[in-house]
N, C-alpha and C positions, 0 to 999 in steps of 0.2 A: 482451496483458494487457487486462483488462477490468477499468475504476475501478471500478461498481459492487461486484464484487466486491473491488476492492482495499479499499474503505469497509465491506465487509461485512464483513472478514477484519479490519480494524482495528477496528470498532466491537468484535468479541468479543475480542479481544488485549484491547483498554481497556476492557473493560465497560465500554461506554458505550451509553446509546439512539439510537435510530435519529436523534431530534429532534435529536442531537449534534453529527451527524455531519455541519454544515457549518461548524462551525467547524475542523473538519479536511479539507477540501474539499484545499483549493488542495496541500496539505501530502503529501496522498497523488497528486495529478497529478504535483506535482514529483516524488515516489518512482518514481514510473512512468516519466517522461522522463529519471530520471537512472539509469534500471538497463535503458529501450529503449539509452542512448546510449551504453553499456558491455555489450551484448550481443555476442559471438564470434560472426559471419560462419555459420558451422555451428548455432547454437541456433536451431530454428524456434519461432517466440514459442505458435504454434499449441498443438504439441504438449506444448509444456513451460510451457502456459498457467495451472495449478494452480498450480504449483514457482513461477512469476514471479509470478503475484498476490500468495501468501506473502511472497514476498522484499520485493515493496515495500510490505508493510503492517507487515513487522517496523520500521523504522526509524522509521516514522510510530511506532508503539506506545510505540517506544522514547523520542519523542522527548515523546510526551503523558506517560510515565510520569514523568520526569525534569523536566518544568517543575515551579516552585515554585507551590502551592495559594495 
């Protein structure tokens, strides 16, 4: 997985600008360390590198949509 792209993938989930995108910093690392740490043994992170960037920018998105404004 690759954060840039996880920030890239979440910044357009949240319509959010680029200048945004550190206060969700930390928020999308932990997405990525918590879905490396629950990878199956057969998933090569490589080739299913698209499909896992998505994966850990959904919960970040999920989690910006959901806080109160």
């Amino acid at each position: 997985m690759n954060i840039d792209e996880v920030i890239a993938i979440f910044l357009k989930l949240a319509e959010l600008s680029e200048s945004e995108s550190g206060n969700y910093q930390n928020l999308c690392e932990d997405a990525v360390r918590s879905l490396r740490a629950r990878l199956k043994s057969d998933i090569n992170e490589e080739e299913c590198g698209d499909s896992l960037n998505r994966a850990a920018a959904a919960p970040v998105s999920y989690t910006h949509l959901t806080l109160p404004t």
